[in-house]
C-alpha positions in Angstrom: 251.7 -51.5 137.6 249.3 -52.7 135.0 245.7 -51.8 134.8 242.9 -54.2 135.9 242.1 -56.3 133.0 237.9 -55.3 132.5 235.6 -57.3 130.2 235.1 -54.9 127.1 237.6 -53.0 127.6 239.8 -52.5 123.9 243.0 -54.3 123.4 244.9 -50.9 123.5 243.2 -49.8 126.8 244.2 -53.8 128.5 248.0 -52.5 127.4 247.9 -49.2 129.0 250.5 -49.6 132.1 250.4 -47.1 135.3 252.9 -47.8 138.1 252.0 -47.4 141.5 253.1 -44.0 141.9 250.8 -42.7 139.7 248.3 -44.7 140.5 248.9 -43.4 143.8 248.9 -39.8 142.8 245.8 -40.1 140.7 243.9 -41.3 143.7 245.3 -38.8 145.7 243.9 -36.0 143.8 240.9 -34.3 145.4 239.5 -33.6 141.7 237.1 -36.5 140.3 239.2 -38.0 137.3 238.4 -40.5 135.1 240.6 -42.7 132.9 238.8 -44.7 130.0 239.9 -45.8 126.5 239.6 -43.8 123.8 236.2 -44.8 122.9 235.0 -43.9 126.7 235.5 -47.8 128.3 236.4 -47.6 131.9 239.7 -48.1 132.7 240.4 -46.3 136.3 239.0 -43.6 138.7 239.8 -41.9 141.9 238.0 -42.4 145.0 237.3 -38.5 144.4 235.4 -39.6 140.6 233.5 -42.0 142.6 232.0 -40.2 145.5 231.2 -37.2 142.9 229.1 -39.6 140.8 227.8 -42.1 143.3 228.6 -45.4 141.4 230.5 -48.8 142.0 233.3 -49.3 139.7 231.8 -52.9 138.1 228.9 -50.2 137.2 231.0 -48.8 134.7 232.4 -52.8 133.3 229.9 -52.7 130.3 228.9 -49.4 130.6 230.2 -46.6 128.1 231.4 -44.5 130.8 230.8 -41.3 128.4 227.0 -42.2 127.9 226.5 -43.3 131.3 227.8 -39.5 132.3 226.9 -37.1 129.5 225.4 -38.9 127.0 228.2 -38.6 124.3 231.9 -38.2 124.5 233.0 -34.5 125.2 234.2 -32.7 122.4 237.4 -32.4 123.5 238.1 -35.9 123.9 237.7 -36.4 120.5 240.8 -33.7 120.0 244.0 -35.5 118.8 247.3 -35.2 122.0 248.4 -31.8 122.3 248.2 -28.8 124.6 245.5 -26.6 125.0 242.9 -28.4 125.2 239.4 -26.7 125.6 237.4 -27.1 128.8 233.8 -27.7 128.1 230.8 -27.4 130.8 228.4 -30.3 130.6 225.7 -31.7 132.9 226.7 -34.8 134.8 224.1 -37.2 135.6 225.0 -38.6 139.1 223.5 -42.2 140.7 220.9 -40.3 142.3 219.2 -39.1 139.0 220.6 -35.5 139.8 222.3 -33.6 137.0 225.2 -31.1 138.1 226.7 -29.0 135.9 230.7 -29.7 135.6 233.9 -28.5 134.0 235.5 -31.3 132.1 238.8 -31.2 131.1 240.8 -34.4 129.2 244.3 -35.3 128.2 244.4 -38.6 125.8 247.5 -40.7 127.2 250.1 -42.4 124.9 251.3 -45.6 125.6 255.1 -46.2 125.3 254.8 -46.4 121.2 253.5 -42.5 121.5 250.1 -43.7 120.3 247.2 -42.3 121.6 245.8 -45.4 124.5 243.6 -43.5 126.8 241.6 -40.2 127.6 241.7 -39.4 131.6 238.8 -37.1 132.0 238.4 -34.3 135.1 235.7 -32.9 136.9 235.2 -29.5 138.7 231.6 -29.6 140.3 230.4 -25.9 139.7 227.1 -26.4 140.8 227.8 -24.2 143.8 229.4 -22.0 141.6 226.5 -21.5 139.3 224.1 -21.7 142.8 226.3 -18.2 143.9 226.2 -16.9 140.4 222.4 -17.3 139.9 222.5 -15.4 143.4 224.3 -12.8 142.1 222.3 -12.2 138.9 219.3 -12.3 141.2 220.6 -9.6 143.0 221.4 -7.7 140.2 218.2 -7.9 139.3 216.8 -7.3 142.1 219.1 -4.3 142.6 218.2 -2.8 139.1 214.6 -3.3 140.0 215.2 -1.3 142.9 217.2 1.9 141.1 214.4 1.8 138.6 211.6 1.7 141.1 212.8 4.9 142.7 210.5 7.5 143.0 213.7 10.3 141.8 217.1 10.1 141.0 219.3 8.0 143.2 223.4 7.7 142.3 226.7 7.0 143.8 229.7 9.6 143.2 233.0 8.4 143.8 235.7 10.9 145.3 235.7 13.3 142.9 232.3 13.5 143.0 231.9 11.8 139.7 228.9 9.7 138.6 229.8 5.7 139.1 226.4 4.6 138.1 222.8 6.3 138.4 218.9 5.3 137.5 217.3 6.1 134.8 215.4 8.6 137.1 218.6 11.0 136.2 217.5 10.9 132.1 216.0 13.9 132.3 218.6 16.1 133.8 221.3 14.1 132.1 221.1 11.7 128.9 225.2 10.4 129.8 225.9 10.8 133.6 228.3 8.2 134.1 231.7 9.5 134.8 230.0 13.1 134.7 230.3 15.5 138.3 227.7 16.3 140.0 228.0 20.1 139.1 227.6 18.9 135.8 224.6 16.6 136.0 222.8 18.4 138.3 223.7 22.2 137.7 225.0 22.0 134.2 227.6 23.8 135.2 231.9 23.1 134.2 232.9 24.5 137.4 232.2 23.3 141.1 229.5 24.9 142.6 230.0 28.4 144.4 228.2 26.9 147.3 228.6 23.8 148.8 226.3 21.5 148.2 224.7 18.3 150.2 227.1 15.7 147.8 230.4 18.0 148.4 229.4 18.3 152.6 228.8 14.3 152.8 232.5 13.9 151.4 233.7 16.8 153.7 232.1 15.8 156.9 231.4 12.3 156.6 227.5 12.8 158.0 224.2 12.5 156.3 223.4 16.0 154.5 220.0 17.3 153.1 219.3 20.1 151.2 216.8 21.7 148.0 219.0 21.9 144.8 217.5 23.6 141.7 218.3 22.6 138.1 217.4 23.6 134.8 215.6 21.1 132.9 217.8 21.1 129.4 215.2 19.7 127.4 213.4 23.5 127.2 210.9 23.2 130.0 210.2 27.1 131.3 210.7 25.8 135.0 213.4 25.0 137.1 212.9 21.5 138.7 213.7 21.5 142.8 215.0 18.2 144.0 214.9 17.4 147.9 218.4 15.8 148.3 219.6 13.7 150.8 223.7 12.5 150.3 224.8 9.8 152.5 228.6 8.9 152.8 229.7 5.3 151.9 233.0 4.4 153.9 235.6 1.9 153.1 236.6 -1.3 155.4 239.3 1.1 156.7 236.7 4.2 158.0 237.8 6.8 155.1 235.1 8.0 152.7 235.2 5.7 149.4 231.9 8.4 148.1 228.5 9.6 148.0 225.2 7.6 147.7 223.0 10.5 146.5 219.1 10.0 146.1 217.1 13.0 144.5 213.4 13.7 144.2 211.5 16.3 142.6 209.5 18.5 144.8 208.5 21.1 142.7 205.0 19.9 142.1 204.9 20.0 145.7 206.4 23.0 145.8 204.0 24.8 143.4 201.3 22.9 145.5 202.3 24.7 149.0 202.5 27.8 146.8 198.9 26.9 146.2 197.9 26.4 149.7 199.6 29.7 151.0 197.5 31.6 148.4 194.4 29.8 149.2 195.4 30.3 152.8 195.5 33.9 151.9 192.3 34.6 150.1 190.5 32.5 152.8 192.3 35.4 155.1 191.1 38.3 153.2 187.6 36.7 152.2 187.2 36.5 156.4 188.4 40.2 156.3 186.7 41.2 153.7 183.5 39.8 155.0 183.4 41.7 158.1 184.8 44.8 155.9 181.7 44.3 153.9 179.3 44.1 157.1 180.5 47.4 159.1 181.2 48.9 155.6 177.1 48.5 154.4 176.2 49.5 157.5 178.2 52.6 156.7 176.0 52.8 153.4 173.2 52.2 154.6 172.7 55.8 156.6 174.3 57.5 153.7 171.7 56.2 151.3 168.6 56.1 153.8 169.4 60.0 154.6 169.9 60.7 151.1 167.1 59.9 150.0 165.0 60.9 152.6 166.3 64.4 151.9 165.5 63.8 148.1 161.8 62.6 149.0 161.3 66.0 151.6 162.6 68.6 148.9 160.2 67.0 145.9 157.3 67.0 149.2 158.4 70.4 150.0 159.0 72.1 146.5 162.4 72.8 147.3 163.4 75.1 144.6 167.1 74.5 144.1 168.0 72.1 141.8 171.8 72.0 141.9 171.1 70.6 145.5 168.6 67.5 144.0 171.8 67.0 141.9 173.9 66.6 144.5 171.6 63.9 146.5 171.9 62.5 142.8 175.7 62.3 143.3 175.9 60.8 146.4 173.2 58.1 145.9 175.2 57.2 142.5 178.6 57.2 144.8 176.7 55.4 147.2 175.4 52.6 144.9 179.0 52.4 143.1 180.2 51.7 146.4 177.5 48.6 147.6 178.7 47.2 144.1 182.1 47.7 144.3 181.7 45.5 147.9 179.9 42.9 146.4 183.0 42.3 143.6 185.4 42.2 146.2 183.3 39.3 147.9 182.7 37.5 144.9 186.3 37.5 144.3 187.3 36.8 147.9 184.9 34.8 149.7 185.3 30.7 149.7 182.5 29.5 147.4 180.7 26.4 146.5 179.9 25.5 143.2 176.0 26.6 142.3 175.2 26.0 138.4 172.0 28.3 137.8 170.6 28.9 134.4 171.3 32.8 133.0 172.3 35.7 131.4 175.6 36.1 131.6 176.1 39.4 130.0 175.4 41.0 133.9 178.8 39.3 134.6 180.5 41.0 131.8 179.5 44.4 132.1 180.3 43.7 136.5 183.8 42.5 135.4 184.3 45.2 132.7 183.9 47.9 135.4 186.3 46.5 137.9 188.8 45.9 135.4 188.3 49.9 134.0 189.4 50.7 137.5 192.3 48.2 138.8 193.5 48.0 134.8 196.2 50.8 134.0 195.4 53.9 131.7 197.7 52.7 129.4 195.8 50.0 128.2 192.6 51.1 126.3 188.7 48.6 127.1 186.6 47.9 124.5 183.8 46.1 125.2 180.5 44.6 122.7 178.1 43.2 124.4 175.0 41.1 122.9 172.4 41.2 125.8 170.1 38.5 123.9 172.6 35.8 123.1 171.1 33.3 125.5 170.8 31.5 128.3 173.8 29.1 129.6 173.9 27.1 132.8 176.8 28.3 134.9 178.3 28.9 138.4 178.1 32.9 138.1 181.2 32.7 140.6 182.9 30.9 138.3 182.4 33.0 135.2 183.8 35.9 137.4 187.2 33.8 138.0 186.9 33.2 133.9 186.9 36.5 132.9 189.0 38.3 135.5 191.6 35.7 134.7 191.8 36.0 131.1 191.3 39.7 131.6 194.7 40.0 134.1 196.4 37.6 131.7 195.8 40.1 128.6 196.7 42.9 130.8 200.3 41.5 131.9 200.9 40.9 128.2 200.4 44.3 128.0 202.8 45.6 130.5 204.9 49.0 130.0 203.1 49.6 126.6 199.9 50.6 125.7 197.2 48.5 123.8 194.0 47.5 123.6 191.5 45.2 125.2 188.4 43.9 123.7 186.1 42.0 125.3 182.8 40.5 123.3 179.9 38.7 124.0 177.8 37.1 121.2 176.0 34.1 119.9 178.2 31.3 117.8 176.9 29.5 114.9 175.2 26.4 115.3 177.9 23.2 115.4 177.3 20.1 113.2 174.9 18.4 115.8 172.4 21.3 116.0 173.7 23.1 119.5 174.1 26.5 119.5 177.1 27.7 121.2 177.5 31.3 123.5 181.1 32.8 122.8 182.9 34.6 125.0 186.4 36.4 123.3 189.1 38.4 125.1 191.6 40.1 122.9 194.5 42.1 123.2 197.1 43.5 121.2 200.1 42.4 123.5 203.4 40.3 123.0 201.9 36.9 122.1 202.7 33.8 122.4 205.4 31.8 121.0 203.7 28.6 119.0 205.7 25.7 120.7 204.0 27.0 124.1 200.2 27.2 122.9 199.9 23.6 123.2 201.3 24.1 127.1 199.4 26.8 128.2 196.4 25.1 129.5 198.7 22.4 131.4 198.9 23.7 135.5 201.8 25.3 136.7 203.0 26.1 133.3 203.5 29.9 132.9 205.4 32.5 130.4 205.4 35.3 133.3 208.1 35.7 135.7 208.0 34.2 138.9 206.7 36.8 140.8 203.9 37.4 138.3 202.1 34.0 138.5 201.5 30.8 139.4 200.9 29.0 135.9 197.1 28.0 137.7 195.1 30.8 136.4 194.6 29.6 132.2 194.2 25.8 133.9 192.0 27.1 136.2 189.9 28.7 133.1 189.9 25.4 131.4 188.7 23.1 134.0 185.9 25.7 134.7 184.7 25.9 131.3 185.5 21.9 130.7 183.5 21.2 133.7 180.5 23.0 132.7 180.4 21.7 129.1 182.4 24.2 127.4 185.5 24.6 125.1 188.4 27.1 125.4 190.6 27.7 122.4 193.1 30.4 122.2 195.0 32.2 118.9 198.0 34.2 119.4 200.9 35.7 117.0 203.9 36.9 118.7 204.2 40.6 118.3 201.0 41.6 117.7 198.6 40.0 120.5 196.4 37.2 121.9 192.9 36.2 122.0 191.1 33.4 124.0 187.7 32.1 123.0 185.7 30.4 125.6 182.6 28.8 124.2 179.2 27.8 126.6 176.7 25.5 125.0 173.0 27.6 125.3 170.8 26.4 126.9 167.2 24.9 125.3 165.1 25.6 128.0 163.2 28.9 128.5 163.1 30.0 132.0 163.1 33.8 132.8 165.5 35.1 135.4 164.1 35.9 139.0 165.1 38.8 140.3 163.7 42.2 142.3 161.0 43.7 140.8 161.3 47.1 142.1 158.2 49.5 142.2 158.7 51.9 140.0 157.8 54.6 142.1 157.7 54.8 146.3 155.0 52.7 147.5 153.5 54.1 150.7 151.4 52.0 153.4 149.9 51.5 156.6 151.2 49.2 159.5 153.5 48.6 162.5 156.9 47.7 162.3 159.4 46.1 164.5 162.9 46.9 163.7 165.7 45.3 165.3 169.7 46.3 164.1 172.5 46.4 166.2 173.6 49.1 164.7 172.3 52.4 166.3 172.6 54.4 162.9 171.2 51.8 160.6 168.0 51.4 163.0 167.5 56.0 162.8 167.6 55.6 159.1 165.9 52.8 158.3 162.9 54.2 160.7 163.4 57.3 159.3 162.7 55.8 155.8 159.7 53.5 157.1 158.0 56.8 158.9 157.9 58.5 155.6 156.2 55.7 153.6 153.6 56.2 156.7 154.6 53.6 159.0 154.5 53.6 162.5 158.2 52.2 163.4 159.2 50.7 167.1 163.1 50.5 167.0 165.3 48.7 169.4 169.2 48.2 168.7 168.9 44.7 171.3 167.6 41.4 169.9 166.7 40.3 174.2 164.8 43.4 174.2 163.4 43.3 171.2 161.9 39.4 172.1 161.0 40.6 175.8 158.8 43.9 174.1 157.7 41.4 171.3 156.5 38.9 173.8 154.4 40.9 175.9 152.6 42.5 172.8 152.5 40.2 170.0 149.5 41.7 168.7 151.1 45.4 168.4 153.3 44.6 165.2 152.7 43.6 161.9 156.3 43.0 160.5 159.2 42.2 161.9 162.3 44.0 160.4 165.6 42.2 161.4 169.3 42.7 160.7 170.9 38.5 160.7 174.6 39.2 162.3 174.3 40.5 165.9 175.3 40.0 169.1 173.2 38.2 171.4 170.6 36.5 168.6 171.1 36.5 165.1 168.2 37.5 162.6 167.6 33.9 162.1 167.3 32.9 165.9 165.2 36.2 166.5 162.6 35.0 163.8 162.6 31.7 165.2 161.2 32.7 168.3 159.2 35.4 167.3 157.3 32.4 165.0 156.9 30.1 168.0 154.8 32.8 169.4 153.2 34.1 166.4 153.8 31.5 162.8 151.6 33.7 160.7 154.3 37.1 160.9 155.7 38.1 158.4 160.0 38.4 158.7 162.0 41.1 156.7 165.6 39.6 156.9 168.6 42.0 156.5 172.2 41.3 156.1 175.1 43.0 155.7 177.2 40.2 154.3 175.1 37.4 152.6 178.2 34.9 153.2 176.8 34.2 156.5 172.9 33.8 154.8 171.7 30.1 154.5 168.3 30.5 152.8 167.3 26.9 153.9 167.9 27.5 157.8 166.2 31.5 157.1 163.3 29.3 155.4 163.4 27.2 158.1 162.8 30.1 160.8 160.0 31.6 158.8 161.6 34.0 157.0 159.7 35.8 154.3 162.1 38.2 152.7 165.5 39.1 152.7 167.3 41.9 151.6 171.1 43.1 151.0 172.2 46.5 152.9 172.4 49.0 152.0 168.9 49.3 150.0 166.7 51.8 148.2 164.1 53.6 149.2 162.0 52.1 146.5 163.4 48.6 146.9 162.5 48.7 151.1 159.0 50.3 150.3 158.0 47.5 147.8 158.9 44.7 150.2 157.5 46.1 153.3 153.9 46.6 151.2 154.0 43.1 150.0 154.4 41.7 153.0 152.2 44.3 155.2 149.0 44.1 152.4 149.4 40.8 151.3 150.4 38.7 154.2 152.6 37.5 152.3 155.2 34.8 153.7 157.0 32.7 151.0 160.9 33.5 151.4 162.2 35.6 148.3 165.8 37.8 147.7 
């Protein structure tokens, strides 16, 4: 069957001839095909072409079928007869306006001289194809965006526990995981595990298994890393186990953090301990010292001629003191604290420090110590300073374990930097292993530590630089490995001239005239203390009840001229007591006594009318100058 003659179409596309049949088949085809001369004149298309494109047929009679479609002939069609053909993807522009991406394909036909008569042009419409591949790349995407995201490693292993694919989150362990086993990535081990692990029990029990794996860290770091594993079993279509999704995070921040929490949990436990230690343990002292020196004052009234006994008082007013001071340490070492920046000396510190660490430190290890008491004044949390030194201190010590050597401690002023500030340096030495120089720039960083385990934390050095940081200072450190260490903290002094406050003690025993009050819970402390008030000349009421104290106090305001009152006890506290003694008399004077200062506010004491407080146990001299103050001078302004 011939062709339908078109207007404009070329002589040799009016001779092309198809029968019926193929006609037929052509039409048949589900695939839109196309069949125009060889310069792109229409000469036939299936119902298939036509319903993919959305034209008539007489659209295409003075059309160029190729323009109309793609705008230029397809490459292809320009090929001479002959197989393999290339398939080309161009944009088809439809009726509607609408442009869908298509696979074209042509074969030129030959007429019956074997001349080249006609192209016949397919179409496969892949814009549902490219719809589900720009799916899938979004998913991909999507996906990737999601392994990369995750906070820690996540992976899937196949059978053999090998590494299919894994986020970058697994770098660190391992630069090349892929096809790697788990042992190997996460153990860098060559052999399986001796214990099972979460990833082997997944594939052997087919349920959801946690567990805490440790790896080295292969890039040098001094710490293992902990991961918190969970491995989850993937199951094929059938129900067997096809492998492991694995997803990994590292815990040992955390880890290091609960460490934290358990030992700030712990000193919170022994500051409570050692604050009620301290209490009962001053009121130990406090008889001790009272009686001592109460002896010591009858002998010199008496002329007592035996001097080896004076020495002994001597003794055990010197053991007695060492004791009250060796208390304090412990508290300041112990007790929760609150940062307090006071202008001062700190060379009081130092030598405090220096005598604790002559006793904890072992005999091995010689202290030297050069102390400048006039270097200057620097605004600090005294606390603080403590933790500074008796950190550096412990960390020269444990570089000095199981040998002997040397500690020097020094205290002087620093030349003047470039803008004029003058600087207070603090040094600690020792002549222990060292430190190796890739880990000087590490030290300061927290949790990073070149002890064993059981010998730190890695918070003590970062501990030492946030102090110092925080309070306008600089901490360097020089070390050569063999031959020792030595730290440098530097404090910028202070401009302002402001001179410390503290006790001015009378130099000798004051005596006086008045009556006292004295109220302690503690039956020894309230003997003593009277004891001690009776022989500056005092006439002393004591009572061991704070009710019965108030109830005397209340019917004879008028009899006492000082009240004298310990702050922890059972029914009222010092501070309550004062209170109501003030309601009923304001202008009485209040000696406040404590065996613990943890549990002193000054502003609620202040608030109560408190004018003096005082730290058992205490000195003859010390109790004798307060208690004339206030007694001759009516004087009622709160001081330590």
């Amino acid at each position: 069957m011939e062709s339908h003659d078109v207007p404009g179409v070329s002589p040799e596309g009016q001779k092309m001839k198809m029968d019926a049949r193929e006609q037929a088949l052509i039409d048949a085809v589900a695939t839109p095909c196309l069949v125009t001369d060889l310069e792109g004149r229409y000469l036939f298309g299936n119902g298939s072409f036509f319903q993919f494109v959305g034209y008539e047929p007489k659209f295409f009679k003075t059309r160029n079928c190729w323009q109309v479609l793609f705008g230029a002939a397809p490459d292809s069609a320009l090929l001479p007869p002959g197989d393999g053909r290339p398939q080309e993807r161009l944009l088809c522009r439809t009726s509607s306006g609408e442009r869908k991406m298509v696979q074209v394909g042509t074969k030129v036909l030959c007429g019956e001289d074997g001349a080249s008569r006609a192209v016949m042009t397919t179409l496969v419409d892949l814009s549902d194809l490219e719809e589900a591949l720009a799916e899938v790349e979004s998913s991909r995407i999507q996906k990737e965006a999601i392994l990369q995201g995750f906070p820690g490693i996540i992976g899937y292993f196949n059978k053999e526990l090998q590494a299919v694919w894994m986020n970058e989150g697994v770098r660190r362990l391992c630069a090349d995981p892929i096809g790697r086993n788990c042992h190997q990535i996460f153990c860098h081990r060559d052999t399986p595990c001796p214990q099972s692990c979460a990833i082997s029990q997944a594939m052997e029990t087919g349920n959801v298994e946690l567990s805490v794996k440790c790896s080295s860290i292969p890039a040098g770091d001094n710490d293992d890393q902990l991961y918190d594993m969970t491995a989850i079993p993937v199951r094929s279509g059938s129900g067997g186990i096809d492998g492991v999704l694995v997803m990994a995070w590292d815990v040992s921040e955390r880890h290091q953090l609960e460490k934290q929490l358990r030992h700030s949990q712990k000193m919170e436990a022994i500051g409570t301990l050692a604050g009620g230690i301290a209490h009962d343990f001053n009121n130990v002292l406090t008889p001790i010292m009272g009686y001592s020196e109460i002896i010591r004052l009858k002998m010199r009234k008496d002329g007592y001629p035996d001097p080896v006994i004076g020495d002994y008082i001597e003794e055990i007013l010197k053991a007695a003191r060492r004791a009250k001071n060796l208390v304090e340490q412990i508290l300041t070492f112990s007790r929760s604290h609150e940062k307090k920046e006071q202008l001062q000396y700190i060379h009081p510190i130092v030598k405090e420090v220096m005598k604790l660490m002559r006793v904890t430190l072992p005999a091995t290890i010689q202290i030297n110590q050069e102390i400048d008491e006039q270097c200057g004044l620097v605004s600090v949390d005294p606390v603080q300073i403590h933790q500074v030194l008796i950190n550096l201190c412990t960390n020269s010590a444990h570089a000095m374990t199981g040998r002997r050597g040397t500690l020097t401690v020094k205290l002087a002023k620093a030349p003047q930097d470039e803008q004029g500030q003058d600087w207070l340096e603090l040094s600690v030495a020792d002549t222990g292993t060292g430190i190796e120089p890739e880990m000087l720039d590490r030290i300061f960083e927290p949790y990073f530590t070149t002890k064993e385990k059981s010998r730190g934390t890695g918070m003590g050095l970062a501990m030492v630089h946030g102090i110092i940081t925080r309070q306008g200072g600089k901490v360097t450190v020089e070390s050569q490995v063999g031959r020792g260490t030595t730290f440098r903290v530097f404090l910028p002094i202070s401009q302002q001239v402001t001179p410390l406050e503290h006790i001015v003690s009378a130099a000798e025993i004051v005596r006086g005239e008045g009556r006292i009050l004295l109220v302690d819970d503690e039956e020894q402390v309230v003997n003593v203390t009277s004891q001690m008030l009776v022989s500056l000349g005092y006439q002393v009421t004591g009572r061991t009840s704070a009710m019965e104290a108030f109830e005397l106090f209340a019917g004879a305001h008028h009899d006492f001229d000082l009240l004298i009152t310990d702050l922890t006890m059972p029914e009222l506290t010092g501070i309550e007591l004062s209170a109501r003694f003030k309601a009923i008399r304001p202008g009485l004077p209040v000696i406040l006594f404590t065996g613990y200062s943890e549990q002193f506010s000054k502003e609620a004491a202040v608030h109560a009318g408190v004018s003096r407080y005082c730290t058992k146990p205490f000195a003859l001299r010390e109790l004798s100058s307060l208690v004339h103050q206030l007694i001759s001078r009516g004087d009622a302004g709160i001081r330590p």
